[in-house]
C-alpha positions in Angstrom: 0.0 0.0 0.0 2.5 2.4 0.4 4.4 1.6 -2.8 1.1 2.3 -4.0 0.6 5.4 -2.5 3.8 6.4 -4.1 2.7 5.3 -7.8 -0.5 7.0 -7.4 1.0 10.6 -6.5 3.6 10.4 -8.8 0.5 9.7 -11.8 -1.6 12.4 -10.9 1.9 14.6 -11.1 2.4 13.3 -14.8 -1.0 13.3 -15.2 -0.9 9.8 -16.5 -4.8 8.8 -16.5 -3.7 5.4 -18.4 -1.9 4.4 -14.9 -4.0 6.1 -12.5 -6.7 3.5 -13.8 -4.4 0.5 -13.6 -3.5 1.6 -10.0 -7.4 2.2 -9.5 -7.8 -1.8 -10.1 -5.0 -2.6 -8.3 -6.4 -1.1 -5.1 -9.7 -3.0 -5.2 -7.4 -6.4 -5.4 -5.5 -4.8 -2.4 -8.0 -3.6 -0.1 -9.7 -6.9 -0.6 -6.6 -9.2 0.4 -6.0 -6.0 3.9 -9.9 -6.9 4.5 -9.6 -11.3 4.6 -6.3 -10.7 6.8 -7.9 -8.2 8.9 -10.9 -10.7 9.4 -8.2 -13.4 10.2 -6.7 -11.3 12.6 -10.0 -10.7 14.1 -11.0 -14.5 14.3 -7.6 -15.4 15.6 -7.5 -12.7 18.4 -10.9 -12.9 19.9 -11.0 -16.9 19.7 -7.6 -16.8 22.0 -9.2 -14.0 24.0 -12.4 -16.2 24.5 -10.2 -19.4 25.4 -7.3 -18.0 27.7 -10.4 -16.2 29.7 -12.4 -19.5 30.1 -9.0 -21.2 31.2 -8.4 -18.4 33.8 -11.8 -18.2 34.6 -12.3 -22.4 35.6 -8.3 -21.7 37.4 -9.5 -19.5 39.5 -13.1 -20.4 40.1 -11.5 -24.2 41.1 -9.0 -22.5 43.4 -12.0 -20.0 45.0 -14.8 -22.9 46.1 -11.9 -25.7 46.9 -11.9 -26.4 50.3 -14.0 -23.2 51.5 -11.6 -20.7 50.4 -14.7 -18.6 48.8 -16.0 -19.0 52.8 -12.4 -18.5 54.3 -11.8 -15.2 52.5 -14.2 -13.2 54.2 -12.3 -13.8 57.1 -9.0 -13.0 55.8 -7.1 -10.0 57.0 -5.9 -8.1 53.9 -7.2 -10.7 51.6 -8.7 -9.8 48.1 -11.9 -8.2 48.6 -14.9 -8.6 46.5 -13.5 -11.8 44.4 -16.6 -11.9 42.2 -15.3 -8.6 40.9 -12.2 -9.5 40.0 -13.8 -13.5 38.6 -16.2 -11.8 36.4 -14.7 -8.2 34.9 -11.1 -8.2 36.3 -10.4 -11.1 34.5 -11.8 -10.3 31.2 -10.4 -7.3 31.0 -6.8 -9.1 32.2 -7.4 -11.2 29.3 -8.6 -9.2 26.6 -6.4 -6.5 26.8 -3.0 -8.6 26.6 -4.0 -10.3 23.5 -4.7 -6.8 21.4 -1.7 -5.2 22.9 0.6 -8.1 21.8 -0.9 -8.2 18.3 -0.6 -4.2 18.4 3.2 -4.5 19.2 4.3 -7.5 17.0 2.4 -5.5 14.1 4.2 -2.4 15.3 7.5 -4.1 15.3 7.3 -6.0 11.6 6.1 -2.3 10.3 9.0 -0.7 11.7 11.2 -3.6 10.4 9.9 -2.7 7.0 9.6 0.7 6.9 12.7 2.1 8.2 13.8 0.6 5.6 11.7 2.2 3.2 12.1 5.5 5.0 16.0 5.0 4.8 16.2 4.5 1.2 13.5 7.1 0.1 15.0 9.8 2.7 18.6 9.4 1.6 21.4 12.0 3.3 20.1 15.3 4.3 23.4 17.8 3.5 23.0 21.2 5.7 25.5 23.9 5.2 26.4 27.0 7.4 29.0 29.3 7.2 30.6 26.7 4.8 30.3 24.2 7.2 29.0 21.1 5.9 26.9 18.4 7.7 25.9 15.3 5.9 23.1 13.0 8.0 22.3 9.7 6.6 18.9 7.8 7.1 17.3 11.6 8.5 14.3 10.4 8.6 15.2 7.1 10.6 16.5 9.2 13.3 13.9 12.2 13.3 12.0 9.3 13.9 13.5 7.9 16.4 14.7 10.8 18.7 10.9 12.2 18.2 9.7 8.3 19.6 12.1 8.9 22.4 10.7 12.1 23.1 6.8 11.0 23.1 7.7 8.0 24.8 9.4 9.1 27.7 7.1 12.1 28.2 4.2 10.0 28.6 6.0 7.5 31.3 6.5 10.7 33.1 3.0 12.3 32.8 1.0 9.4 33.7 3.0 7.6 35.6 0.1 7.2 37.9 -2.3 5.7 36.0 -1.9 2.5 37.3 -2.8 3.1 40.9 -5.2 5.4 40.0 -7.2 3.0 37.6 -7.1 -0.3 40.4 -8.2 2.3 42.7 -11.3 2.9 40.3 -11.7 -0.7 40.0 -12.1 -1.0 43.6 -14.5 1.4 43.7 -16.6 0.4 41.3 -16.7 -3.3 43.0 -17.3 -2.1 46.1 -20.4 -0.1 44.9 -21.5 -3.0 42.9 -21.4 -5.3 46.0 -23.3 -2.7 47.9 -26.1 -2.7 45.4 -26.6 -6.4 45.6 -26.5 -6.5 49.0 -29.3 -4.2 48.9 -31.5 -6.1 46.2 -30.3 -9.6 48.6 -31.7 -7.8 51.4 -34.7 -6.2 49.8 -37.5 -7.6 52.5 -35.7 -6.9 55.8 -34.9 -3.2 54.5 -38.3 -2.3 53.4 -39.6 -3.9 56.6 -37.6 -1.6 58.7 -38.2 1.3 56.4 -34.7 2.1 56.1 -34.5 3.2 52.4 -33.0 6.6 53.3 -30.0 4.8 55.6 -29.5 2.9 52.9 -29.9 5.9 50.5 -26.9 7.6 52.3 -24.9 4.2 52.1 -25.1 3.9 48.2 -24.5 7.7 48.2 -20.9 7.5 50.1 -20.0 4.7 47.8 -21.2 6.4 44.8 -19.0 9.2 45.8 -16.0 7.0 46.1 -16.8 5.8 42.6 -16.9 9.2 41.4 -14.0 10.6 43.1 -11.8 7.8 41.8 -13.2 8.5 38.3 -12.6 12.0 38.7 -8.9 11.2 39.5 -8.4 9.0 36.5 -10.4 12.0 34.1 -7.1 13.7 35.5 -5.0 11.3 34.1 -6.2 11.1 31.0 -6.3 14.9 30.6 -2.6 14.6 31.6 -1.6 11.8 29.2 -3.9 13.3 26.0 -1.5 16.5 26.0 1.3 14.1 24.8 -1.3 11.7 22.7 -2.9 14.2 20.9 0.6 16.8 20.6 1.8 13.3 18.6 -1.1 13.0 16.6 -0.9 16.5 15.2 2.3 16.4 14.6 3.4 13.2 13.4 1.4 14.2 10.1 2.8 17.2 9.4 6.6 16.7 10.6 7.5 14.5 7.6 6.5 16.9 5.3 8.3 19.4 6.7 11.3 17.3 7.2 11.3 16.7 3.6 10.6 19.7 2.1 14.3 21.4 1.4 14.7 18.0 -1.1 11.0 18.8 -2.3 12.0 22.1 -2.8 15.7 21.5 -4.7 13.6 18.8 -7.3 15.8 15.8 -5.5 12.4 14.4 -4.4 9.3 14.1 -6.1 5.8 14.8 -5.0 5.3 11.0 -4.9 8.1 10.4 -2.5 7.6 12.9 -0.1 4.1 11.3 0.3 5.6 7.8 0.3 8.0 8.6 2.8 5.6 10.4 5.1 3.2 7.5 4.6 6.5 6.0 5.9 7.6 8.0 8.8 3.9 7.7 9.8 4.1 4.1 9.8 7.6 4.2 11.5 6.4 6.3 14.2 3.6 4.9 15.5 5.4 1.6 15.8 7.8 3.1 17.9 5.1 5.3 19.8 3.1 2.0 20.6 3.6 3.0 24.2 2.4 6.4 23.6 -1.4 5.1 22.0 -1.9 2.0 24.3 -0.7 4.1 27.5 -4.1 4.1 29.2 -5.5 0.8 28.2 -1.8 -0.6 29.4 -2.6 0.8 32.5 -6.3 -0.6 32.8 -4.9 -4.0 32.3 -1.8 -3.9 34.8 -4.6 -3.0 36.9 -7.0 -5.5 36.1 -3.8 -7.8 36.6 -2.9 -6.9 40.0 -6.2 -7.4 41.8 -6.1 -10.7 40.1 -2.8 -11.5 41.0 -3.5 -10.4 44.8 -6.6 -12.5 44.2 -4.3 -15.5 43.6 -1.9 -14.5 46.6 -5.3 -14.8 49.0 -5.9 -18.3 48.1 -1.8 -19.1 47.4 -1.8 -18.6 51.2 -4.5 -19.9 52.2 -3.7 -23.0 50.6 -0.4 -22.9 52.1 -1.8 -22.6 55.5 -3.4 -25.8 54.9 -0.3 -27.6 54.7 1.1 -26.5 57.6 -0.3 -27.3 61.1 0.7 -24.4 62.9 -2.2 -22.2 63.8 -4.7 -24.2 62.1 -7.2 -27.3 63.7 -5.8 -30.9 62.4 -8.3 -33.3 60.9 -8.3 -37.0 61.1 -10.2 -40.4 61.3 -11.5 -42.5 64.0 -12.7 -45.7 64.6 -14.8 -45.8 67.9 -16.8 -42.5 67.9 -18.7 -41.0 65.1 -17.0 -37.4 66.0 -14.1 -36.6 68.9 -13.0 -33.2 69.6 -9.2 -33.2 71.2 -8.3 -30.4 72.7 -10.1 -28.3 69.9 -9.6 -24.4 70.3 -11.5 -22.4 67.8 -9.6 -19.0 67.3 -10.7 -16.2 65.2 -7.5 -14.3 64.9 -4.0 -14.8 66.5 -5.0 -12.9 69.8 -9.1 -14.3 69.8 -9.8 -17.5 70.9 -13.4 -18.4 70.6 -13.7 -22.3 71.8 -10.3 -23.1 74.2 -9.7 -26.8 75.0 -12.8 -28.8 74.0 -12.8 -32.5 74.6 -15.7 -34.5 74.0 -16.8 -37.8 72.2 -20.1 -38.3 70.7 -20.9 -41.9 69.9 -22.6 -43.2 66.5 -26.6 -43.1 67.2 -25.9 -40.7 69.7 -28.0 -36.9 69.7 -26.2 -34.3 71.1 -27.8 -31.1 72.2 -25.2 -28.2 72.5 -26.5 -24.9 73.8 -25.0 -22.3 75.3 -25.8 -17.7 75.6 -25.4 -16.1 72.4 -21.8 -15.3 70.8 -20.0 -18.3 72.6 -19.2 -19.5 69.0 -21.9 -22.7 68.5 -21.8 -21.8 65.3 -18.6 -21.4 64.3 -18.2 -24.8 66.1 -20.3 -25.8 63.4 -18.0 -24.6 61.1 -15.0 -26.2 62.3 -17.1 -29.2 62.5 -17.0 -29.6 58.5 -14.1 -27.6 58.0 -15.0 -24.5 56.9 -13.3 -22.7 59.6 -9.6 -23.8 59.9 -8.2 -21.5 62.3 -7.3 -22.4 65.9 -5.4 -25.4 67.2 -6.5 -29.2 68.1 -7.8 -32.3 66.3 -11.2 -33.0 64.9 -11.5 -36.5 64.2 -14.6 -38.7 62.3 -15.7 -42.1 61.9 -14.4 -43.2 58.4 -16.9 -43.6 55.6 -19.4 -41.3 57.0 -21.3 -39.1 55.1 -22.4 -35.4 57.0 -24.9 -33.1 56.3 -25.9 -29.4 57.9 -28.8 -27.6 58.1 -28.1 -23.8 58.8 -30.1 -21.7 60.3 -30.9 -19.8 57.3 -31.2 -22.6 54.7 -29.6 -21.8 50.9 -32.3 -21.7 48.1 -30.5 -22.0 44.4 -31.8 -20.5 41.3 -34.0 -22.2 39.1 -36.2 -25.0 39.8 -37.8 -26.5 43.2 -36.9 -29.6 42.2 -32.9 -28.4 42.2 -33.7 -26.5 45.7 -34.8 -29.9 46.8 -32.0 -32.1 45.1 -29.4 -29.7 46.2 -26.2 -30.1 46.2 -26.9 -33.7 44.0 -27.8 -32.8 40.7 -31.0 -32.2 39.4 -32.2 -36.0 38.4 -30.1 -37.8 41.6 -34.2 -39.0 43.1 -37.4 -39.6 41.2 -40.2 -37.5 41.3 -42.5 -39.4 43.5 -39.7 -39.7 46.3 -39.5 -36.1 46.4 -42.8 -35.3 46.7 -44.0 -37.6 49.1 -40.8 -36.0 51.1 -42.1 -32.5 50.4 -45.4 -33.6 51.9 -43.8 -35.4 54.9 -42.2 -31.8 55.6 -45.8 -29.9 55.3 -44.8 -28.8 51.5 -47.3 -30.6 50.2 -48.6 -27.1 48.7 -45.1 -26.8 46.2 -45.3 -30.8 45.0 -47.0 -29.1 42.4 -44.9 -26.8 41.5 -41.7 -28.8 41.3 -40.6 -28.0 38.1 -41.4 -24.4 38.3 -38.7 -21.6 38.2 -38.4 -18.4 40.1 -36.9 -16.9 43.0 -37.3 -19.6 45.2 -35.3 -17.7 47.5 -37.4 -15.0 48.1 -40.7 -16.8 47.7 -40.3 -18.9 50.6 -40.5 -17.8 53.9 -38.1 -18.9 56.8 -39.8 -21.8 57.9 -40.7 -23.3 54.8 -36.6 -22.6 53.6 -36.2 -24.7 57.2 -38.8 -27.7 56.0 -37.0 -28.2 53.2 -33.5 -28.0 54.4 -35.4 -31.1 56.4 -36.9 -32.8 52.9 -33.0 -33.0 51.8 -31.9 -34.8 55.3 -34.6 -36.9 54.2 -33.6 -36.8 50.4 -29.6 -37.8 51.5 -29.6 -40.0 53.9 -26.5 -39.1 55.9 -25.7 -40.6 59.1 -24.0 -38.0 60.7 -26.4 -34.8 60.9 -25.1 -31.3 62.4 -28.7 -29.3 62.4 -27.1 -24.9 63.4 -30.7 -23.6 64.6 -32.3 -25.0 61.9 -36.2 -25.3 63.7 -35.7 -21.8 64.9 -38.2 -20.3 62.3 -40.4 -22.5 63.1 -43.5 -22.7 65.5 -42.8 -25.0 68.3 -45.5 -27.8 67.1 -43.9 -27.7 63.5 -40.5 -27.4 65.2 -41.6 -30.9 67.2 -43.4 -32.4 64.5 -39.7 -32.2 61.9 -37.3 -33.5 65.0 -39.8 -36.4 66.0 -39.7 -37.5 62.2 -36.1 -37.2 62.2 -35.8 -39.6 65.5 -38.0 -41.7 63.7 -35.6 -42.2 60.8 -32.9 -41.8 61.7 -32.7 -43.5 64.6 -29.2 -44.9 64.0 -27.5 -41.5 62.7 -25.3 -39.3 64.9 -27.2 -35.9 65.5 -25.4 -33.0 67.0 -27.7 -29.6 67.2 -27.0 -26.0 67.9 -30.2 -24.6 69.7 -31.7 -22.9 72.3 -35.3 -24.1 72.7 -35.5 -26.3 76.0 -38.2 -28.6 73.7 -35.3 -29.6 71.9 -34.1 -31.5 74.7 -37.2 -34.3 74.3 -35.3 -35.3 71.2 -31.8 -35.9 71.9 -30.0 -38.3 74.5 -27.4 -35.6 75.8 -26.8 -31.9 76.3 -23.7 -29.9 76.4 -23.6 -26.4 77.5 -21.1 -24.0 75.8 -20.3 -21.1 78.0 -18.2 -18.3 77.2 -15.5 -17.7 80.2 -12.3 -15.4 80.1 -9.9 -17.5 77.6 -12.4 -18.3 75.4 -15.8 -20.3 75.7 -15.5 -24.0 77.2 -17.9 -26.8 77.6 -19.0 -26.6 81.3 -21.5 -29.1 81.7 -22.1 -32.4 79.5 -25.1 -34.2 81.2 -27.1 -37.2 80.1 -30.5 -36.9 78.8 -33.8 -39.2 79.4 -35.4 -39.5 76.5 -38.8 -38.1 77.2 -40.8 -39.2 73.6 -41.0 -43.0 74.2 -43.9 -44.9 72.9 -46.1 -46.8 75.1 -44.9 -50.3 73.4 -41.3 -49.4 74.1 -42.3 -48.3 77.5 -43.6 -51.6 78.5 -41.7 -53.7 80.9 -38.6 -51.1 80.9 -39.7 -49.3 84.4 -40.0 -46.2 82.9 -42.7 -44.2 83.6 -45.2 -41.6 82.0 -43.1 -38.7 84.0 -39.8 -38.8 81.6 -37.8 -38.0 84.6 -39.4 -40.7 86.5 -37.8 -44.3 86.2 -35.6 -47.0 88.3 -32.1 -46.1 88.9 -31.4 -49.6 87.5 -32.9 -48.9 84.2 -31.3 -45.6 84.0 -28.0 -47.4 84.5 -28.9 -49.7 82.0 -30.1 -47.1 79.4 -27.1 -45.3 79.7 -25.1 -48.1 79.4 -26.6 -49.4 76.4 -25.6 -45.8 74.3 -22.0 -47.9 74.2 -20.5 -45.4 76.7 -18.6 -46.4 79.5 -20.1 -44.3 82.6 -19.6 -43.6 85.9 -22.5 -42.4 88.6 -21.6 -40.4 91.3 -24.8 -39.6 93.8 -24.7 -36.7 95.8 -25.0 -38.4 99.0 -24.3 -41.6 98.0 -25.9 -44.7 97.2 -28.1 -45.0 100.3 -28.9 -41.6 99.8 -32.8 -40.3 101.0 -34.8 -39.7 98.1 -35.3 -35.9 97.2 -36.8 -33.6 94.7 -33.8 -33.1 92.7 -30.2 -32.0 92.3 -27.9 -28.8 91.2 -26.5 -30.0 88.0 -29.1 -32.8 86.8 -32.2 -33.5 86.8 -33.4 -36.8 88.5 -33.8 -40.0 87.6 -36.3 -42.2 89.4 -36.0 -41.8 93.5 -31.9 -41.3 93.8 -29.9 -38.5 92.2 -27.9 -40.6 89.9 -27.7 -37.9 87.2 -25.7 -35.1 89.8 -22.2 -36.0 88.2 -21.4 -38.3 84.8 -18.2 -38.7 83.2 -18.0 -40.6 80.3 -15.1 -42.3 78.2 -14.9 -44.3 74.9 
């Protein structure tokens, strides 16, 4: 083309029409085969732009749910914030931008391969002569070119040197106003309930503010760097000419090589300039690439925390008891212990009751319990083979269908129709069996207790025999609340069941309670006590001893009912074995006509 542009010029000076048709052809041919490369280009570009994003994207998103780490974060000092972010924009624009700015420079560097070669040859020596002094400089243009390059280049390090900060800054700020929008829509109900649209007016304003302060800064950087951008692009098209003109002007060049060789010098100079154009967008993507890569140091160390054991709670397996705590101490930073020296066993079959005053960290015991929260020091061990589910307090609804809130987390088609809704009716759902198949916001149709029925219909749905249930009747009225646990004694009468509650009902349905109270130190169990089971059918009843009063029975039976939940016990009356028979005693509640309950200590 710029041969061409040479051939043309120097036609119209001859005013040769015979060739200025001939070269009117040719360019048809020419702009056809610049058009199929230029569709090439664009096919080959935005295909690797698609594919290296969905690589990084699945790298990362892997990395982020593994092992909690998309839980764990939150609770990261100085961790990446707002990872979704960074997943979904951050990362496009980390990959989108590297690709054009590579194909940008390698085209910049094979036209200034070829040009300054052009540019030598048509430029030739420029001869200047003062006070008969003469000064011959070869290749002229070649180093007009370059000094000027130098010149652009070097300014526009200098003037926007800041960009970078300033543009992850505006990233930031834009997440964080994102996050505080959804968090608004997630939160719609409870807001409008409370009427507090103009608190939450004044929140979205302060982050709006942020969002235009850091855009403000970076309209300040752009100003900055478009003084050297747009100074190039006014002058690169007229400095060739000028450069040229004294040859011009002595008839040593011809109209069609000064055009050629500022076609040339164009050319020349915008390859080395390349840093000059693709300042800003350079910028936006080191940007983009650092919150990534700071993304990627948040999980590198987390995942390198769980190789060490220092500072983090030890997991393991064990044969006897379905779940052991040895001297488990739930921390929430270096200086914060939450839980400090737990020991206790809990046998398979066994249902655990642990209460305790609000904040003494049952549920982050929970946590710990599956794993999600790794910090603090001690052993958690489980039975081999077994298969745990939880039941938060406030259950998770997915988008889309019923039938995947019901399923979930097995996929869609893991039970048949009719299972699920003769579960769903089991549950009291029976008004959604209907509506299986239907999608909406689930989430936001359902109220609290039916969320907490159907956290139920998928204990029923999974079968686990190990069953850790955070508060998870505590939306519901207490003969619902009654009506879920007694079906869940029913079957699964051979599962381990360890709940976090407060209600004293619960206590009808599980075999043992521990009390979680929070002393200086950190919280510690202070009291592990053996329940009576009050719920026990007439038929069972019969020929047992016990009577219709649950905390009426034999002191033998007792004995033997504790000694049949496969612990080994020990029974330590207040006043002894002969001891006269009173209402009751300080730390347990009694048992037939002696207070065998007052002390227990168990061992597996």
């Amino acid at each position: 083309m710029n041969a061409w542009t040479r051939a043309i010029f120097d036609a119209l000076q001859n005013r040769d029409s015979a060739t200025i048709l001939f070269l009117s052809i040719i360019y048809l041919l020419l702009v056809a085969a610049i058009v199929s490369l230029g569709i090439v280009d664009v096919y080959a570009r935005m295909t690797t732009q698609r594919r290296w994003r969905a690589w990084l994207n699945n790298h990362l998103i892997h990395r982020w749910l593994e092992n909690g780490h998309y839980y764990q974060l939150n609770f990261v000092r100085g961790a990446a914030q707002n990872p979704e972010y960074r997943i979904a924009d951050d990362i496009r624009i980390a990959t989108d931008a590297p690709v054009d700015l590579v194909a940008g420079l390698i085209t910049a560097l094979l036209s200034a391969a070829t040009f300054v070669v052009v540019l030598w040859t048509i430029g030739g020596t420029l001869t200047l002569h003062a006070n008969g002094v003469f000064i011959r400089i070869p290749g002229f243009l070649v180093i007009a070119c370059l000094l000027y390059a130098m010149v652009a280049s070097g300014s526009m390090i200098v003037i926007g040197r800041r960009f970078i900060a300033t543009s992850e800054k505006k990233n930031e700020a834009e997440a964080e106003y994102r996050y505080v929008l959804t968090r608004l829509r997630e939160n719609a109900e409870s807001i409008a309930l409370f009427q507090g649209e103009a608190d939450e007016r004044r929140e979205l304003d302060k982050s709006l503010q942020r969002v235009l302060g850091a855009w403000r800064a970076l309209c300040m950087q752009f100003m900055r760097t478009t003084i050297v951008s747009q100074t190039n692009g006014y002058a690169v098209g007229i400095l060739p000419i000028v450069l040229c003109a004294p040859k011009f002007l002595d008839g040593s060049m011809t109209l069609g090589a000064v055009m050629q060789a500022a076609s040339a010098f164009t050319i020349v100079q915008a390859a080395f300039n390349w840093l000059v154009d693709n300042y800003p967008r350079l910028a936006d993507w080191m940007a983009s690439a650092r919150r990534i890569g700071s993304l990627q140091v948040a999980l590198d160390e987390l995942a390198r925390s769980e190789i060490g054991s220092r500072g983090r709670i030890s997991r393991g397996e064990t044969k006897e008891a379905a779940l052991r705590l040895k001297n488990l101490s739930v921390g929430l930073d270096e200086r914060t212990t939450l839980i400090a020296s737990a020991e206790v066993a809990i046998l398979p079959g066994e249902k655990v009751l642990v209460t305790g005053e609000s904040g003494s960290g049952k549920s982050t015991l929970v946590r710990a319990l599956v794993g999600l929260w790794p910090w603090g020091e001690g052993h958690i061990e489980m039975r081999s083979g077994v298969k745990l589910f939880v039941a938060p307090q406030r259950a998770y609804v997915p988008t889309g269908t019923l039938r995947r809130a019901a399923n979930y987390p097995a996929a869609l088609d893991s039970h048949r129709e009719e299972e699920i809704a003769k579960i769903l009716r089991t549950v009291g759902l029976d008004h959604l069996v209907e509506r299986l198949d239907e999608e909406g916001p689930w989430d936001k149709m359902l109220s609290g207790g039916e969320k907490q029925r159907l956290a139920f219909a998928r204990i029923f749905l999974h079968r686990p025999n190990v069953i850790v249930l955070d508060e998870a009747t505590a939306a519901l009225d207490p003969d619902s609340a009654d009506h879920l646990m007694h079906l869940l004694c029913r079957e699964f009468a051979d599962a381990t069941v360890v709940s976090i509650g407060h209600r004293p009902e619960l206590e009808a349905f599980h075999s043992r309670k521990i009390v979680l109270k929070r002393v200086r130190g950190g919280a510690k169990f202070v009291s592990d006590i053996y329940l009576f089971p009050k719920r026990v059918s007439r038929g069972a009843r019969s020929g047992t001893g016990l009577h219709t009063d649950p905390y009426r029975a034999r002191p033998e039976v007792a004995r033997e009912w504790l000694r049949s939940r496969h612990s080994r016990i020990e029974l330590f009356p207040t006043r002894g074995d002969k001891a006269r028979p009173r209402a009751g005693t300080a730390s347990g509640r009694r048992i037939g006509r002696c207070d065998v309950t007052a002390n227990v200590r168990f061992w597996v």
